[in-house]
C-alpha positions as CSV (number, residue, x, y, z in Angstrom):
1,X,-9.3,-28.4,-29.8
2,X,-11.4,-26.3,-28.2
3,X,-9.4,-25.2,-25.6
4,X,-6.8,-24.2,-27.5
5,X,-9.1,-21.9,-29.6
6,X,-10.9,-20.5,-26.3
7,X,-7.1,-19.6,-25.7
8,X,-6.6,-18.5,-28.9
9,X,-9.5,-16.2,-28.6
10,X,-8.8,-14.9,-25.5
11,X,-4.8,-14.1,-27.1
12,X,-6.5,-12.2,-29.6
13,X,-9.0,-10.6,-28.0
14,X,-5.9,-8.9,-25.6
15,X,-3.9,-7.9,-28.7
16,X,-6.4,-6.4,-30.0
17,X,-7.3,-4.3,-27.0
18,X,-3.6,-3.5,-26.9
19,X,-3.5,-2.3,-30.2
20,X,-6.5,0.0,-29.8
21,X,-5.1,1.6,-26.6
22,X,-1.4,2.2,-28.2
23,X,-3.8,4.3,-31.2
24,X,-5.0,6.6,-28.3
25,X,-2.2,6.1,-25.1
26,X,-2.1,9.7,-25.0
27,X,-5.6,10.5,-24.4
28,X,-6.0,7.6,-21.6
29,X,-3.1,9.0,-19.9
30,X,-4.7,12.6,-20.0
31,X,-7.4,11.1,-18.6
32,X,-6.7,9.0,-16.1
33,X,-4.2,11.3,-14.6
34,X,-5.7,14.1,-14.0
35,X,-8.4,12.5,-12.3
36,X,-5.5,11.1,-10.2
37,X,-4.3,14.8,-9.8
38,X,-7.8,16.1,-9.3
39,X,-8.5,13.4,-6.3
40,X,-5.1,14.7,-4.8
41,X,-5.2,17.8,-5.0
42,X,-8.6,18.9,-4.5
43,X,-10.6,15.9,-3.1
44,X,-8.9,13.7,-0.7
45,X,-7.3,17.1,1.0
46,X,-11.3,19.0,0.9
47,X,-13.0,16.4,2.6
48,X,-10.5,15.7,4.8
49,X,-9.8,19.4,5.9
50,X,-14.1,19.8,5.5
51,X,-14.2,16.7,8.5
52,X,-11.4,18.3,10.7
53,X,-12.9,21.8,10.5
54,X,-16.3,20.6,11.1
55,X,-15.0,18.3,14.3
56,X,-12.8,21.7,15.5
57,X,-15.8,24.0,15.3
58,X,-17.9,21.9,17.1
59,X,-15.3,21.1,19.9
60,X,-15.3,17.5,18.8
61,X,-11.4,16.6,18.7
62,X,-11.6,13.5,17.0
63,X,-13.9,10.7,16.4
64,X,-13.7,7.9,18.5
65,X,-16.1,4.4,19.1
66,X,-16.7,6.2,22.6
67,X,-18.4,9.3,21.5
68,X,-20.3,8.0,18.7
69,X,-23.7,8.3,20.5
70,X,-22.4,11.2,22.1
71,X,-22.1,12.9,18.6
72,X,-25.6,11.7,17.5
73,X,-27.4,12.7,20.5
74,X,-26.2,16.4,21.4
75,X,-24.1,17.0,18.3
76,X,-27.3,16.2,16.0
77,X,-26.6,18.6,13.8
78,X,-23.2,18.0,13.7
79,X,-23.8,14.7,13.1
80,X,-26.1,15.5,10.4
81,X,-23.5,17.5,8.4
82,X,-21.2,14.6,8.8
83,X,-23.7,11.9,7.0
84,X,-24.3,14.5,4.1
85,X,-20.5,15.3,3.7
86,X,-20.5,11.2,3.1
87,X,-23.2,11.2,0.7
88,X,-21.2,13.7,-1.1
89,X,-17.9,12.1,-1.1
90,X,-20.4,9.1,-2.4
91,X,-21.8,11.1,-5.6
92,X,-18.5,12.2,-6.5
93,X,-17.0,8.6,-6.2
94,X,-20.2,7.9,-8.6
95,X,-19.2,11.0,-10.5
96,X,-15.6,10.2,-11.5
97,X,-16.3,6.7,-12.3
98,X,-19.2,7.8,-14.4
99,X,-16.2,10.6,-16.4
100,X,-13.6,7.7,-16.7
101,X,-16.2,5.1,-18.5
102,X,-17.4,8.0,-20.6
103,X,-14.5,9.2,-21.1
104,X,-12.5,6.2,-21.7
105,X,-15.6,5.3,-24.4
106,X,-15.7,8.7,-26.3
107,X,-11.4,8.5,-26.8
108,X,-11.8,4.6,-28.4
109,X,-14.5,6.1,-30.7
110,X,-12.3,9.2,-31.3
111,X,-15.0,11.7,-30.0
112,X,-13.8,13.1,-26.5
113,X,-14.3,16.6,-25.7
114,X,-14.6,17.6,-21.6
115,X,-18.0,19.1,-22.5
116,X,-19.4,16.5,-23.5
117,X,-18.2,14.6,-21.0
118,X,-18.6,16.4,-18.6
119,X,-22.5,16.6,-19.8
120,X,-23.0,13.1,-19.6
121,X,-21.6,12.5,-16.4
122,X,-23.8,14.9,-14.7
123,X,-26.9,14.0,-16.7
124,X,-26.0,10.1,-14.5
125,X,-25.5,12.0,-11.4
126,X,-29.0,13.3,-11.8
127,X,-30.5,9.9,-12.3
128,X,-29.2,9.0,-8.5
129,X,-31.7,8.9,-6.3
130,X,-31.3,9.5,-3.0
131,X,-33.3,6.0,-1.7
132,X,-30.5,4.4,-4.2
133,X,-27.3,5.8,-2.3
134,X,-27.5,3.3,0.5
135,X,-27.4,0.7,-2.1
136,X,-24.7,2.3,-4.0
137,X,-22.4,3.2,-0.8
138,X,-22.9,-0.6,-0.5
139,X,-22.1,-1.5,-3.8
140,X,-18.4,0.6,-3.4
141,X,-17.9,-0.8,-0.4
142,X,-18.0,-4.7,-1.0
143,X,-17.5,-5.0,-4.8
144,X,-15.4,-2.1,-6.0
145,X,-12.4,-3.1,-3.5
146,X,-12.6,-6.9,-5.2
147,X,-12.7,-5.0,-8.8
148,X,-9.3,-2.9,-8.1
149,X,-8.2,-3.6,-11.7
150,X,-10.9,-2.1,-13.2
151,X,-11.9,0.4,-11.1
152,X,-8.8,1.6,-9.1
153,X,-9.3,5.1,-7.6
154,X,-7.1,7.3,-5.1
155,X,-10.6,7.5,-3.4
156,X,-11.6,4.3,-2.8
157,X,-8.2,3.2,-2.1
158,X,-8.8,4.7,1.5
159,X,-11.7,2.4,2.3
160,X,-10.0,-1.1,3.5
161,X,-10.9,-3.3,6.3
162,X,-8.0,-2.6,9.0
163,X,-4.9,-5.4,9.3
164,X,-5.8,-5.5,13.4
165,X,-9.3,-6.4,12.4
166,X,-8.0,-9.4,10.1
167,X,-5.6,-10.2,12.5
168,X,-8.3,-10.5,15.5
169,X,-10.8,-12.7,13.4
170,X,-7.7,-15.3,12.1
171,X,-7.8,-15.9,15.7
172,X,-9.8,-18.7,16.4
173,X,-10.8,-21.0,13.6
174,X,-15.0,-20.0,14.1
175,X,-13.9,-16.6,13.3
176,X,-11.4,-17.1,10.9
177,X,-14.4,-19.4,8.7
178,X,-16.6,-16.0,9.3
179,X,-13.8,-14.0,7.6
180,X,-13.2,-16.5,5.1
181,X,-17.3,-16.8,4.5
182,X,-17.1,-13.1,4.2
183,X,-14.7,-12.9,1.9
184,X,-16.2,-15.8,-0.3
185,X,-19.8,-13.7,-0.6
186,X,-18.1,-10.4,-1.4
187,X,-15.7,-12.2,-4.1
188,X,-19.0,-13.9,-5.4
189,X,-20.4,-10.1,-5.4
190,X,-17.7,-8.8,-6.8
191,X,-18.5,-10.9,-9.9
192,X,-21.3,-10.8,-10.3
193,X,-22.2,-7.1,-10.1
194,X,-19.6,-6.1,-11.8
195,X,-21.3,-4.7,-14.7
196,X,-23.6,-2.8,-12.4
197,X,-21.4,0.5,-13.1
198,X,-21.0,0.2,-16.6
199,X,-24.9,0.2,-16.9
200,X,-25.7,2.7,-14.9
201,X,-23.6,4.5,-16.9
202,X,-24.0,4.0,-20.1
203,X,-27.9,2.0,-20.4
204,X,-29.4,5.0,-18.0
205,X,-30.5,2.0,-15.6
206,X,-31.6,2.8,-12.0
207,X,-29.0,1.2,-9.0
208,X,-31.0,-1.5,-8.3
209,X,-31.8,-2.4,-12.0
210,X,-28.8,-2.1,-12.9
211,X,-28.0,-4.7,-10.2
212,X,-30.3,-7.3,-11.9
213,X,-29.1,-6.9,-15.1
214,X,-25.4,-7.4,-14.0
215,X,-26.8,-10.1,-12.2
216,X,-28.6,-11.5,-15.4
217,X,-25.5,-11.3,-18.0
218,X,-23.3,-13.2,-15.4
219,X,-25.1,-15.8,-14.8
220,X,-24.4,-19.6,-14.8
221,X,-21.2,-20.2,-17.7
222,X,-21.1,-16.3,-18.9
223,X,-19.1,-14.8,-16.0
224,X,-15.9,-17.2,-16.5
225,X,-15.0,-15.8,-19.9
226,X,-14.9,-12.3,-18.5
227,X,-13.3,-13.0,-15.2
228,X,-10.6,-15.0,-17.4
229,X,-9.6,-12.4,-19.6
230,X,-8.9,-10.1,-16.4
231,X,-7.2,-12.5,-14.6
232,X,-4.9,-12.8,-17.5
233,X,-4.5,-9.4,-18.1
234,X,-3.6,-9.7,-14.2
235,X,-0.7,-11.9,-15.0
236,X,0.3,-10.1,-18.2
237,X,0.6,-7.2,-16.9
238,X,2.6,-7.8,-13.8
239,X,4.9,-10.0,-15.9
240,X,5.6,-7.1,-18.3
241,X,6.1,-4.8,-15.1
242,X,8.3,-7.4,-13.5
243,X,10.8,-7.6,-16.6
244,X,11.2,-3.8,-17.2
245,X,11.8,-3.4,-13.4
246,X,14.6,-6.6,-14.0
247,X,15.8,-4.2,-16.7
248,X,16.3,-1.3,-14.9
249,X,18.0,-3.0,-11.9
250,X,20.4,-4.4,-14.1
251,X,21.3,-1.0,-15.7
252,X,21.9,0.5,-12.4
253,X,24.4,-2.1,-11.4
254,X,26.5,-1.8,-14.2
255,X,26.0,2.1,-13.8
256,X,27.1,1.8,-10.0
257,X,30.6,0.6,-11.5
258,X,31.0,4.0,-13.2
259,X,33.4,6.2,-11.2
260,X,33.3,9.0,-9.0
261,X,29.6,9.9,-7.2
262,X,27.5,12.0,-9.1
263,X,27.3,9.6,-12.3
264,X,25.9,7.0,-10.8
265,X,23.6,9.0,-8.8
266,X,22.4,10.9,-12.2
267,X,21.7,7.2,-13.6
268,X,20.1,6.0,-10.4
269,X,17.5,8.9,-10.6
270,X,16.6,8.5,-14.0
271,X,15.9,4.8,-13.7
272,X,13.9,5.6,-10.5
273,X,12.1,8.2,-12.7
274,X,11.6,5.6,-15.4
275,X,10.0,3.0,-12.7
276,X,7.5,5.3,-11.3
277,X,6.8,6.0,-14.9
278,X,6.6,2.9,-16.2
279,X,4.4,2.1,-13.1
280,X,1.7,5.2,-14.0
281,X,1.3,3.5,-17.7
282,X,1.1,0.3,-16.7
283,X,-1.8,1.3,-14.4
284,X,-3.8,3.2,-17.4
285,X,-3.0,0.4,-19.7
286,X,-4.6,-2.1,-17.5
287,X,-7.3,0.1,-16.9
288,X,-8.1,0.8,-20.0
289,X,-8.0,-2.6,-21.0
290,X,-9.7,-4.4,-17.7
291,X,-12.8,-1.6,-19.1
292,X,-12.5,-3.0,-22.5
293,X,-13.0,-6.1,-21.4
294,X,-16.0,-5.6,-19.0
295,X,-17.6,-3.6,-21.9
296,X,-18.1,-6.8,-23.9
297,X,-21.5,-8.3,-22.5
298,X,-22.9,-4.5,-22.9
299,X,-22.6,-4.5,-26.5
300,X,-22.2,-0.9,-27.1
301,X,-22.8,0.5,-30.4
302,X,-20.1,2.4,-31.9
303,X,-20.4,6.4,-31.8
304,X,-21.7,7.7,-35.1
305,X,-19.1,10.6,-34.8
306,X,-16.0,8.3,-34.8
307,X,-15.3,8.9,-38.5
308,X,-15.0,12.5,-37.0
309,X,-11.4,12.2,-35.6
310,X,-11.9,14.3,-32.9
311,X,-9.0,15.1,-30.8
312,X,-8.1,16.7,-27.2
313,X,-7.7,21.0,-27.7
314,X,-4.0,21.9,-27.6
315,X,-5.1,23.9,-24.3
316,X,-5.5,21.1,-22.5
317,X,-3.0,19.1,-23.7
318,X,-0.4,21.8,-22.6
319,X,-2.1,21.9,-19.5
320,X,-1.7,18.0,-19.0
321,X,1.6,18.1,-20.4
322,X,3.0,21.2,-17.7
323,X,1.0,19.1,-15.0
324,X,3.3,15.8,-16.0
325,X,6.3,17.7,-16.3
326,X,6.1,19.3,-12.9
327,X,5.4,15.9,-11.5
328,X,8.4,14.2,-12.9
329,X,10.5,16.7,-11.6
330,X,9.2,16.9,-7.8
331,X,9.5,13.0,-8.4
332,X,13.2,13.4,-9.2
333,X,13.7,15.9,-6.4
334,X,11.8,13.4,-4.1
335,X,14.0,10.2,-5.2
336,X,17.3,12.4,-5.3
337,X,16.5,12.8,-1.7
338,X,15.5,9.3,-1.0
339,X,18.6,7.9,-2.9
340,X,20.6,10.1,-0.9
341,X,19.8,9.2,2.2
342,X,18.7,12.6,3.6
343,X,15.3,11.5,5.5
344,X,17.0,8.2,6.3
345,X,16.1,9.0,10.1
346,X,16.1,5.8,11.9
347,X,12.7,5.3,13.6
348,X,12.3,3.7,17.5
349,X,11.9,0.7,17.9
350,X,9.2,-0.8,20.4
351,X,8.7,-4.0,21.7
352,X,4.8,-4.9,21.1
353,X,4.0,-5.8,24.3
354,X,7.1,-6.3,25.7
355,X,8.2,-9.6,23.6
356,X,10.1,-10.1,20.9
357,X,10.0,-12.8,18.1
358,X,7.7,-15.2,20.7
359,X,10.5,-14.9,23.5
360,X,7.7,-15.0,26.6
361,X,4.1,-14.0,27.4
362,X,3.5,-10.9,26.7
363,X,2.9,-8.0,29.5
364,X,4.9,-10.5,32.2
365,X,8.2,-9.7,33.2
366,X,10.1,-12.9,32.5
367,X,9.5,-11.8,28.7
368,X,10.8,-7.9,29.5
369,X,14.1,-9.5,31.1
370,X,14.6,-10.9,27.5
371,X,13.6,-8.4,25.6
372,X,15.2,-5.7,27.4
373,X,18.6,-7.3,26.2
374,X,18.0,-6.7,22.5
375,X,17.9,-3.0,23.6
376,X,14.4,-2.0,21.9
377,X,13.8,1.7,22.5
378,X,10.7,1.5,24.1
379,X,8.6,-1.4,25.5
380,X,5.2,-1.4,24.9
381,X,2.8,-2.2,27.6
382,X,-0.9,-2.6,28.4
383,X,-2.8,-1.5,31.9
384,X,-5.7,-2.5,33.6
385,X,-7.9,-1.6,37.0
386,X,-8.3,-3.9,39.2
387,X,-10.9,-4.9,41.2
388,X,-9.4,-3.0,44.3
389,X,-8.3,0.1,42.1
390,X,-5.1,-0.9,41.5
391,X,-3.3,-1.6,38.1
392,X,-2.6,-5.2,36.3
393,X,0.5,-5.6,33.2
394,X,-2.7,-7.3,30.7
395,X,-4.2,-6.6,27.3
396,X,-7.5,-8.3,26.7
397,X,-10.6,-7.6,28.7
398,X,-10.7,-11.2,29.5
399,X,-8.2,-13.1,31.9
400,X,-9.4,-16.4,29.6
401,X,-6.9,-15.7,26.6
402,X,-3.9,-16.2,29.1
403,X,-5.2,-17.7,31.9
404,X,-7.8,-20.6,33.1
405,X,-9.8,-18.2,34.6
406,X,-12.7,-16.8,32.2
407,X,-13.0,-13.5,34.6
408,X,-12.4,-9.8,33.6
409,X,-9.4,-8.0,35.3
410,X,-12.0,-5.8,36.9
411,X,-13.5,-8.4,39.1
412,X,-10.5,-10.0,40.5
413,X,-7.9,-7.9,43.4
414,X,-4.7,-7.5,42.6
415,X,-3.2,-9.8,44.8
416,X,-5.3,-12.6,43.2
417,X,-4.5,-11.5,39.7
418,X,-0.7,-11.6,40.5
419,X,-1.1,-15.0,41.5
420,X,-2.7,-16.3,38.2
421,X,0.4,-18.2,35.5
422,X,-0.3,-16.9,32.1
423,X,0.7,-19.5,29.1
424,X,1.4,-18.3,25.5
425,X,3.9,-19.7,22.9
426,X,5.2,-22.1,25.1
427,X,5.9,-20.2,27.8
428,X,5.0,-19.7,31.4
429,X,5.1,-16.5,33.8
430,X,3.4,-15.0,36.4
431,X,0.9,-11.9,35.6
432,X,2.4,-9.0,36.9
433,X,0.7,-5.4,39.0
434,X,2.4,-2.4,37.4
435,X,4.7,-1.7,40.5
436,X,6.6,-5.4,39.8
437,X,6.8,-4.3,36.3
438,X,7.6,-0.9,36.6
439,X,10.4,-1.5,39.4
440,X,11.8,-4.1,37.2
441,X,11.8,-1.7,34.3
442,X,13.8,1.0,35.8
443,X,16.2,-2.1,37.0
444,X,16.7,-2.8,33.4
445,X,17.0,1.1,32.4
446,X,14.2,0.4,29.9
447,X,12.1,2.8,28.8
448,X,8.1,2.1,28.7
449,X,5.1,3.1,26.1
450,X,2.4,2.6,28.7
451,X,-1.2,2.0,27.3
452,X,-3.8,3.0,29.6
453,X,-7.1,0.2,28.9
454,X,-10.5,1.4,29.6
455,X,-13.7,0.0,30.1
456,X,-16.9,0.7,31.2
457,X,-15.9,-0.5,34.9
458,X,-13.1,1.7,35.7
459,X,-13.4,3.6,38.3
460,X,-13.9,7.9,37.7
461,X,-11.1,8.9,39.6
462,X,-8.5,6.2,37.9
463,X,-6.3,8.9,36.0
464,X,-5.7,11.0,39.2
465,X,-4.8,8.0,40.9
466,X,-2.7,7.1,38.2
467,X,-0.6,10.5,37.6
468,X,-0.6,11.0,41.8
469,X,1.1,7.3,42.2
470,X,3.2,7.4,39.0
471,X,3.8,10.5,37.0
472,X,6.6,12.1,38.0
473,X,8.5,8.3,37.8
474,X,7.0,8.5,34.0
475,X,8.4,12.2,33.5
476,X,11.7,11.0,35.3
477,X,12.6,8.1,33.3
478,X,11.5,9.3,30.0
479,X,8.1,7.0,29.6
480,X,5.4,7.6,27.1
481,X,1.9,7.1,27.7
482,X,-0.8,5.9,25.3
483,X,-4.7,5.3,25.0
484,X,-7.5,4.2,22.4
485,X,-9.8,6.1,24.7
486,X,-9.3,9.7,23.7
487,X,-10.7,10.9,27.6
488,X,-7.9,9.5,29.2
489,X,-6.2,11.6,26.5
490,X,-8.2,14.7,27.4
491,X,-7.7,13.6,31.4
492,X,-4.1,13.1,31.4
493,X,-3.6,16.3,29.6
494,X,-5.4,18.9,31.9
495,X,-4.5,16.7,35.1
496,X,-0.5,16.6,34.1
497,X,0.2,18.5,30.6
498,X,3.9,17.7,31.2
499,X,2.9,13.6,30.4
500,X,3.6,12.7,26.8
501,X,0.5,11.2,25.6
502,X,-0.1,9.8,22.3
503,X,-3.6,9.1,20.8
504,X,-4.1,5.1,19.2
505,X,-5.9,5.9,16.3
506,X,-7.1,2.5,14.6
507,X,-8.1,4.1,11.4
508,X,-7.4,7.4,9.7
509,X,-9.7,9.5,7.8
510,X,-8.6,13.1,8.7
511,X,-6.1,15.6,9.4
512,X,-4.7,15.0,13.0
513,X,-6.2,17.8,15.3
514,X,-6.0,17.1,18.9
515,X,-4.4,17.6,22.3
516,X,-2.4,14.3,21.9
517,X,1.4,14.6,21.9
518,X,1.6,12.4,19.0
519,X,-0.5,9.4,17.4
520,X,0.0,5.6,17.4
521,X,-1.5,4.8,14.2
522,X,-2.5,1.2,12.7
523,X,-0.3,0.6,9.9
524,X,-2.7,-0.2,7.4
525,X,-4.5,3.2,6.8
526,X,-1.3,5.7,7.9
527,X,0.0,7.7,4.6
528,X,2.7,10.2,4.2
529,X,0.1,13.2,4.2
530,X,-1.1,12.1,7.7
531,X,2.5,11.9,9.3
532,X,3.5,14.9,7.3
533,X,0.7,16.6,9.1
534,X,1.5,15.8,12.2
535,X,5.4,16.6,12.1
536,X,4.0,20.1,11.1
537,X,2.6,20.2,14.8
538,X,5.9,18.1,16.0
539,X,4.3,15.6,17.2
540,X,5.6,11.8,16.5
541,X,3.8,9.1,14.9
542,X,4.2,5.4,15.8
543,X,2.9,2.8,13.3
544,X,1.6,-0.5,14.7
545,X,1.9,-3.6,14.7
546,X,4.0,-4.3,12.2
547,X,5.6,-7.3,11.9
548,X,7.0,-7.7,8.3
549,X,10.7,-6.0,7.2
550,X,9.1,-4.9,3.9
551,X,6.3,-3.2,5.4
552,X,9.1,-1.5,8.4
553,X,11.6,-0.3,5.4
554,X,7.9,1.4,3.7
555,X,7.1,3.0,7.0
556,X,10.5,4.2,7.1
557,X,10.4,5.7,3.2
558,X,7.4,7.5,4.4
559,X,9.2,9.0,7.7
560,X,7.5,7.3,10.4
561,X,8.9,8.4,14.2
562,X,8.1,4.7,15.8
563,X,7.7,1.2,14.4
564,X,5.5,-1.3,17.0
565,X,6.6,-4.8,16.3
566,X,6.4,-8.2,17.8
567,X,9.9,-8.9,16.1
568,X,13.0,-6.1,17.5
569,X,15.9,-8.0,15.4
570,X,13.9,-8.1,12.3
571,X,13.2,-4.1,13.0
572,X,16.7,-3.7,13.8
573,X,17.4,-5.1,10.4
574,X,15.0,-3.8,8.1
575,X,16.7,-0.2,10.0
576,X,19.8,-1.1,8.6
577,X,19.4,-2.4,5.3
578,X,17.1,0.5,4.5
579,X,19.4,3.2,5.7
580,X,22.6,0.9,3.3
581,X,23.2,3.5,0.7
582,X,26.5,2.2,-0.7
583,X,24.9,0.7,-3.6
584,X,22.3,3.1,-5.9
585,X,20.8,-0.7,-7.0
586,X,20.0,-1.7,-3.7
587,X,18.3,1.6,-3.2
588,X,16.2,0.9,-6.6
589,X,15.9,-2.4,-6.0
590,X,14.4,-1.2,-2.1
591,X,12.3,0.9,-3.8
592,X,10.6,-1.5,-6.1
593,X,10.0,-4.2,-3.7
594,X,8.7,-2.5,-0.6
595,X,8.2,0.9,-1.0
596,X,6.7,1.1,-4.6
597,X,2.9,1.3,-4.4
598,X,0.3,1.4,-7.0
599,X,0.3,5.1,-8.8
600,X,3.5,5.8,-7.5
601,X,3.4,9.8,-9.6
602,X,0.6,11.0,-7.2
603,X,1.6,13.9,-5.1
């Protein structure tokens, strides 16, 4: 019995936050978009060009884990600007969170008006003080990501651990327990401090008080309630989206039976349209309502002004109204092309290391011999110095993930390294020196992406050596040449500027701006504005290691030049299925399963 009216409570406290938002759906969706317009237009694209100015004046090219302490010891000042341009980006994070709560609160009570607003929120940026935005940059780090529901922004959609790192620590089962402890003490955050925002906000509280008194109203049964109701709007909410996008891929097959072209295709961009629509209310419906819900254990009074039926000035609901307008239609010009087919450009495909689908050990040349026969474009490999200043086919730093011997590359000669067996997956093969590999390569009429390892044992005259020995056999046969270390970048390009030699950048935060023929980018943080960038400079851009069709067909909807994988059929067939255009439905139905992202109308 009382279950079933904690259920029934819980029903009606939903409705009922359903029925408010339907009185005002307008006004959220004012709202909420144009702080998603503002961040894309203005924010995201001012920091970032503020960073890559700032980095070009200063002769910085990019930032790398190798010129970190470089930066902070003779670019001080540089470095300087750089922590302040974070604290910025920090206080407007604060500041657009602290305009959505108000403003989100003063449309319920039927008293919004951006001056008022837009007082309030800068009276809380003035309470921040500066000994409390180390705790706050904290606070959006580790619980706002956990809290995406309720607090989804463009902005902090950019901050997210990199798939490479979770992929390293699921490694071994000590560090897959540290990930998983991780995860457990920032979920346990998460709920805890959710409220911190909200009373900031609206109970004028300090960070750190505002911490405890979060802290305080979710303690021992009070947090389940609330964490309930969200978890249920969760559910309800991607059921709802679920069943409309059923709907619409339903329509579209019965209009792909219609004759002649163009019918179809009108149909098949409306309901495209009407997805990315649907989509951008879903999102400020369950934003709207996630707040609702989190509001509860503040008990906020009701505005004295609500009897006042305030309502938005026809200025700036025409302004709103041209800003969705013109949206819709770059949408419809963007999903004409897509459903056409026009930027359908098949990507390369290269072999991650030279394997494919587990088919050998990786860098040997038993596994290239297979591989080569599924005809990748490129073959992905990794290089090494030797002891004796001669280069190894090997990843890791470390002969002990392969091998028996716990021993770097560095230490051993290459004639001892080419005697070790290397085991992985069940297989067996001989480590290889670049020469075996690279003899065997032009044997097979395969062409290479050759990453270049450093460490802090290399010797200083390693890239002459290397373009003396090989680069006119690289520049003869069409190879490509990579690094994470942006000096062998630098190097490479003043020693031989006729190499092509990509940049591995394993996180992305600004505009590319470098002497780098292209960028090998890790899939996780690469966006359409970054590659878009870069084809402005025609350059390529390679996104790695991808190992998932859904997450291939996306890169391809964004226009990648290169997909990495472990897996060249499944790339070969994620290519073709993406590129099938006979059927407007399978485009749609493309669309909503692996390219469709949260907020799909930004621009």
């Amino acid at each position: 019995m009382e279950e079933t009216e904690r259920q029934m409570k819980i029903y009606n406290d939903l409705t009922g936050y359903f029925r408010e938002f339907k009185q005002h759906w307008l006004g959220y969706l004012m709202l909420l978009l144009g702080l998603d317009l503002f961040n894309q237009i203005i924010v995201i694209p001012l920091f970032r060009y503020v960073t890559t100015f700032i980095l070009q004046a200063s002769a910085i090219p990019i930032v790398f884990y190798q010129n970190i302490v470089t930066i902070i010891t003779t670019n001080t000042f540089v470095f300087i600007i750089l922590i302040i341009e974070l604290l910025l980006l920090l206080i407007v994070i604060y500041s657009q969170f602290a305009f959505m709560l108000l403003g989100i609160r003063a449309i319920a009570n039927n008293d919004f008006t951006l001056k008022t607003v837009f007082k309030k929120s800068w009276q809380c940026i003035l309470r921040i003080r500066p000994g409390s935005l180390l705790v706050l940059l904290l606070y959006f780090l580790l619980v706002v990501p956990f809290a995406d529901i309720v607090f989804r922004t463009p902005l902090l959609a950019k901050i997210q651990i990199p798939e490479f790192i979770i992929d390293y620590m699921t490694r071994t089962p000590l560090l897959l327990t540290i990930l998983l402890v991780f995860y457990a003490v920032v979920l346990v955050l998460g709920v805890r401090l959710l409220l911190t925002l909200p009373l900031m906000v609206f109970k004028q509280k300090k960070t750190i008080q505002a911490m405890k008194s979060s802290w305080q109203l979710t303690k021992h049964k009070k947090w389940w309630p609330l964490i309930l109701r969200l978890l249920v709007l969760a559910v309800v909410t991607t059921l709802a989206i679920g069943i409309a996008y059923a709907a619409i891929y339903g329509l579209q097959l019965l209009w792909d039976l219609l004759p002649g072209k163009y019918a179809p295709l009108t149909f098949a961009i409306i309901n495209l349209s009407l997805i990315q629509i649907i989509s951008e209310l879903a999102f400020v419906a369950s934003t709207v309502i996630g707040l609702s819900i989190i509001f509860i254990p503040l008990k906020l009074e009701k505005n004295a002004a609500e009897k006042q039926k305030r309502s938005f000035s026809k200025l700036l609901i025409s302004a709103t109204s041209v800003a969705a307008l013109i949206i819709i239609a770059s949408a419809g010009v963007t999903n004409a092309i897509y459903l056409t087919g026009v930027n359908s450009k098949a990507p390369l495909i290269i072999s991650h290391r030279g394997v494919s689908d587990k088919n050998g050990v990786q860098n040997t040349i038993a596994a290239l011999k297979k591989t080569s026969k599924e005809k990748p474009d490129f073959v992905e490999i990794d290089l090494h110095e030797t002891k004796d200043k001669e280069l190894v086919v090997l990843h890791d730093e470390t002969l002990a993930t392969l091998t028996d011997v716990n021993k770097m590359p560095s230490e051993l000669t290459l004639k001892q390294l080419t005697k070790l067996t290397a085991r992985e997956d069940g297989h067996t093969a001989k480590i290889a020196s670049f020469d075996q590999y690279l003899k065997e390569a032009q044997k097979l009429h395969q062409k290479l992406l050759i990453e270049v390892k450093t460490t802090p044992k290399d010797s200083k005259k390693i890239l002459q050596r290397f373009n003396r020995k090989y680069g006119a056999t690289i520049l003869k046969n069409g190879y490509q040449v990579q690094s994470l270390d942006y000096r062998v970048i630098e190097g490479l390009h003043q020693i031989n500027p006729k190499l092509e030699v990509l940049y591995i950048q394993p996180y992305n935060f600004t505009y590319p701006h470098s002497v780098a023929d292209g960028y090998s980018m890790e899939y996780s943080t690469l966006n359409s504005d970054f590659i878009w960038q870069t084809h402005l400079q025609h350059h390529p851009v390679y996104a790695w290691t991808i190992n998932d069709k859904d997450l291939m067909k996306k890169m391809m909807y964004d226009q990648v030049d290169g997909i990495i994988t472990d897996n060249v059929k499944m790339a070969k067939q994620a290519i073709k299925e993406f590129q099938d255009t006979s059927s407007y439905a399978n485009c749609i139905l493309n669309y909503i399963i692996v390219v469709h992202m949260p907020n799909d109308l930004e621009v």
